[in-house]
N, C-alpha and C positions, 0 to 999 in steps of 0.2 A: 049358712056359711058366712063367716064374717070376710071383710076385705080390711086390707091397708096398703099406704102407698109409700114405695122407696124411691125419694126421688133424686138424678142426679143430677138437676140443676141446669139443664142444658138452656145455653143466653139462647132466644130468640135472636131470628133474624134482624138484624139495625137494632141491636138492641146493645146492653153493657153487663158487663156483671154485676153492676148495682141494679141494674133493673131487673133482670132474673130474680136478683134477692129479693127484690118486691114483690114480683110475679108469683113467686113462690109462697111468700106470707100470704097473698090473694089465693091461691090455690092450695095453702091448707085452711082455710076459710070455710073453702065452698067444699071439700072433702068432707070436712068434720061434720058440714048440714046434710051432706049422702049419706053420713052413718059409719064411716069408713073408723077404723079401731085406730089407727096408727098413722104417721107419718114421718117416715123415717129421711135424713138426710145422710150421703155418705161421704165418707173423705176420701177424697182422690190430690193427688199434687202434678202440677206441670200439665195440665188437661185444657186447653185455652176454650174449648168449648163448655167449658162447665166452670159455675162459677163460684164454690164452695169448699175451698181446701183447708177453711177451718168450722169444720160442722157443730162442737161443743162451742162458739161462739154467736154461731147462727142460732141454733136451738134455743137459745134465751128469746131470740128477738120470734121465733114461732111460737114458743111459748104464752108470749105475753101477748099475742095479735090471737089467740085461741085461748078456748075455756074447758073445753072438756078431752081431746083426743091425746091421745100420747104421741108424745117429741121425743125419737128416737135421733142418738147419737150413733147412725147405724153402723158405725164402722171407725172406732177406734184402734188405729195400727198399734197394735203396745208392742211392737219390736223395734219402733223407732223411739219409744218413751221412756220416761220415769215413771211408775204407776203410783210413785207418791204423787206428784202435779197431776198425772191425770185423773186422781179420784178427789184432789181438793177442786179440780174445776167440777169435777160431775155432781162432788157433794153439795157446790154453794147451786148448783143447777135445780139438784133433788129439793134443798131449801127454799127457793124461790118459789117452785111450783110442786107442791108433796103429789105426790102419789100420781106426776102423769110423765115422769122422763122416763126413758127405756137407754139401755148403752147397751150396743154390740160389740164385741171385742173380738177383734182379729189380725192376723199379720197380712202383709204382702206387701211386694215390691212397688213400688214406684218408677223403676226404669236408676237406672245403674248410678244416673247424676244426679237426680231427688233424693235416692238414698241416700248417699254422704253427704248431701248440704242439710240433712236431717239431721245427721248425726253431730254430736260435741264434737267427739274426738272422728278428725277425717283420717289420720293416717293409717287406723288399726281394725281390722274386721269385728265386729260385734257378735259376741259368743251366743250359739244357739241356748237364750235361756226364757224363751217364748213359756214354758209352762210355769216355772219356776215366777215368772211377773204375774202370769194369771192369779196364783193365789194370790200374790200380794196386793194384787190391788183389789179382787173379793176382800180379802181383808181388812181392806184401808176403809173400803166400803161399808162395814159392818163397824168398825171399827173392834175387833175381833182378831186382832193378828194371835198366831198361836207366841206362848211365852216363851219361845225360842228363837223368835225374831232379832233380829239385832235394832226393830223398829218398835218391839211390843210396847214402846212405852209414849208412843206417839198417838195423838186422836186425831181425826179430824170431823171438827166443828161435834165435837162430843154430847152436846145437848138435843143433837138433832137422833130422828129413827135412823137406821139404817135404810142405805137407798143410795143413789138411785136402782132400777132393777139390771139385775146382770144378762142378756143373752152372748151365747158363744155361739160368731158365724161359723156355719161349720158346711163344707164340699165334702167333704170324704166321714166315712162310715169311725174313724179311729175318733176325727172331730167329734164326731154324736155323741161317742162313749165318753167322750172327756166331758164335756158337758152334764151325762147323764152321773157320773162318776162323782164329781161337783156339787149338784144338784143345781145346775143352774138352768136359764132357758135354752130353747134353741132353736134359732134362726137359719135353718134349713136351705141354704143353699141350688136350687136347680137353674143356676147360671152354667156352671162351668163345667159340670162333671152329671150331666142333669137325670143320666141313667141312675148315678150311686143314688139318687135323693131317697126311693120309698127304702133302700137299705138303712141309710142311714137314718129315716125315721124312725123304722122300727129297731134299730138297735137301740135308740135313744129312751125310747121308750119301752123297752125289757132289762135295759141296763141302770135306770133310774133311782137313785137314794138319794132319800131326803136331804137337803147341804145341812152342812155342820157349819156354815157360818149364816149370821145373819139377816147377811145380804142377799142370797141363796133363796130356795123353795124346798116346798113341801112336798109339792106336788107337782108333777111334770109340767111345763108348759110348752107348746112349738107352734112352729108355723113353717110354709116352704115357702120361697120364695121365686117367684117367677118373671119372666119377659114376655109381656103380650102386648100386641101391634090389632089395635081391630079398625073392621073401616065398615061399614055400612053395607058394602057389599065386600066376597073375598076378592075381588080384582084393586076394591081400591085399600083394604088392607096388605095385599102383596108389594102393593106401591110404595105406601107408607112405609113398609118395613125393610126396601132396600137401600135409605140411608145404615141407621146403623145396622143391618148387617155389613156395611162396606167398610163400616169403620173398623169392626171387630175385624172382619180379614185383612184390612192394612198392617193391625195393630199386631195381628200373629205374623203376615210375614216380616217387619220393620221391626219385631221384635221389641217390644212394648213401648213402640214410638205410637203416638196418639195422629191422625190428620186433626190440623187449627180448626176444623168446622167441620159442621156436618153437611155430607155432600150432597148436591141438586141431583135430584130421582138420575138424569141422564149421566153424570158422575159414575154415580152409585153401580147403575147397571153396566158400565163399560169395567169398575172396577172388578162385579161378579164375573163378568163375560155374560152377561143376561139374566131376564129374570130370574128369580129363584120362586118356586112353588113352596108352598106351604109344607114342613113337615108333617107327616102323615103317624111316625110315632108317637108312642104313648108318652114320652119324656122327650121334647123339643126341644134345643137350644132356646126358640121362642116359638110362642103359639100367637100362629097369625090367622087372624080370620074374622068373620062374623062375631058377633056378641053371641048369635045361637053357638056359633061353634070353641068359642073361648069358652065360655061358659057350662059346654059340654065337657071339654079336656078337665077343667076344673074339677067338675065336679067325677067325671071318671078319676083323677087324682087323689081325690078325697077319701074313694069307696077304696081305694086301691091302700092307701097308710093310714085313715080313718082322721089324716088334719083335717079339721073345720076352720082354718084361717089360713089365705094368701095372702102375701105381700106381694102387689103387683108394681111393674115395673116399667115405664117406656123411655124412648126416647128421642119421642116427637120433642117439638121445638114451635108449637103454636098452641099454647094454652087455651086457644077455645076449642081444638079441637079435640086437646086431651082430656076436656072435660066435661065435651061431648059424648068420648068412646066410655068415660067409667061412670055416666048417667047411662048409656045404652046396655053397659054388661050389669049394673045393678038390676034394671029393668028387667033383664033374662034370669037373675040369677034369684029374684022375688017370685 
């Protein structure tokens, strides 16, 4: 089973966002010596506990602080975009470093007031044309637009391969198909909807055709992506993981208002109303526990859609200990 890590950047305690950013070049360092395939960063805006709201900018500077893993741009919103700009930044990214960027493409809100300070024009709603950008910026990628473009006659950076690699994040089972449809990757989602996940693997993969551009694939590729909180024993992994779950249920009832920090364990449980126990389902919002029992769901996960790669996910806020728990789950998982 391979691993990779998606990370969101959360500042340490007394710490800045410039030093998070640091934090982070150090801690894709020491992943890439575990073995780990990927490390992905994501885009979020208006998040004051995270410190990365432009990830295709960071990904240069991990890049070049690593030699061998992939620097994923895990989450470029192309609803708030141009997918021309967005694939001239990913191209000069693919050129810098061949064959180790990955881009996720996906949509989602930011909360009501990120979204129009997003947008050019503030006064006028932006037309649902989320699929219609997907091709085109595959195709900026490949350089490859079909000759019906009103752009066909545009390149970018023309002497380079086609690249960077395209995955489509996808929660819901239509996302897989669109992906598999495409022929691009797909970065399989068991955040938010975590039951759809082995659906939408397996649609992914019985729906799969090779991409006709060629930026695209040949051959299927996926991975699911998960939330695990481990701690040494499950008492002190239930600890650890009732910051952010407190975050996440603010965040639903305030309606995608974020709290500025992530809250002290006693915080945390006054906001659950008490501890929360570990999910006992096979598809967890997050899988909290032991390394034996992370590693268990994992691999139960596996045999269940047959992925051989997770993107693991936390959102501790103390770098030695998070690099503690994913030396402790390698160790189970060997």
């Amino acid at each position: 089973m391979k691993l990779s890590l998606l990370d969101p950047l959360v500042v340490p305690k007394g710490s800045t966002s410039g030093g998070a950013l640091r934090t982070a070049m150090a801690m894709a360092k020491e992943v890439e010596r575990l073995g780990f395939v990927r490390y992905w960063i994501v885009e979020h805006h208006d998040v004051v506990f995270e410190a990365n709201p432009a990830p295709e900018v960071f990904a240069a500077a991990l890049a070049g602080a690593t030699s061998q893993i992939r620097i994923g741009v895990g989450g470029v919103l192309l609803n708030h975009y141009s997918p021309y700009k967005v694939a001239e930044t990913l191209r000069t990214l693919a050129a810098l470093f061949p064959g180790r960027i990955d881009v996720g493409i996906g949509r989602a809100t930011a909360g009501p007031l990120a979204d129009r300070a997003l947008r050019r024009l503030r006064g006028v709603e932006p037309p649902d044309d989320h699929a219609e950008h997907v091709e085109e910026l595959i195709g900026w990628l490949g350089n490859d637009l079909p000759a019906t473009s009103p752009f066909s006659s545009i390149r970018i950076m023309r002497d380079e391969p086609a690249g960077p690699m395209p995955w489509i994040l996808a929660v819901s089972e239509s996302s897989a198909r669109r992906a598999a449809e495409l022929g691009l990757g797909l970065a399989c989602s068991a955040f938010h909807q975590p039951e759809q996940a082995p659906h939408s693997y397996a649609a992914y993969q019985s729906a799969f055709r090779p991409s006709r551009h060629a930026a695209g694939l040949a051959t299927p590729q996926a991975f699911i992506a998960v939330r695990t909180i481990i701690g040494e024993t499950q008492e002190e992994a239930a600890r650890l993981a009732m910051p952010v779950r407190a975050v996440f249920r603010q965040r639903r009832k305030l309606e995608r208002i974020m709290l500025e920090r992530l809250p002290e364990l006693d915080e945390a449980v006054a906001i659950m109303d008490g501890m929360i126990a570990a999910d006992e389902s096979d598809w967890p919002n997050f899988i909290v526990g032991t390394p034996e029992r992370v590693a268990s769901k994992l691999r139960h996960m596996a045999a269940i859609t047959g992925a051989d790669e997770f993107m693991i996910q936390d959102f501790l806020d103390d770098p030695a200990l998070r690099l503690r728990n994913y030396e402790l789950l390698l160790r189970e998982l060997d």
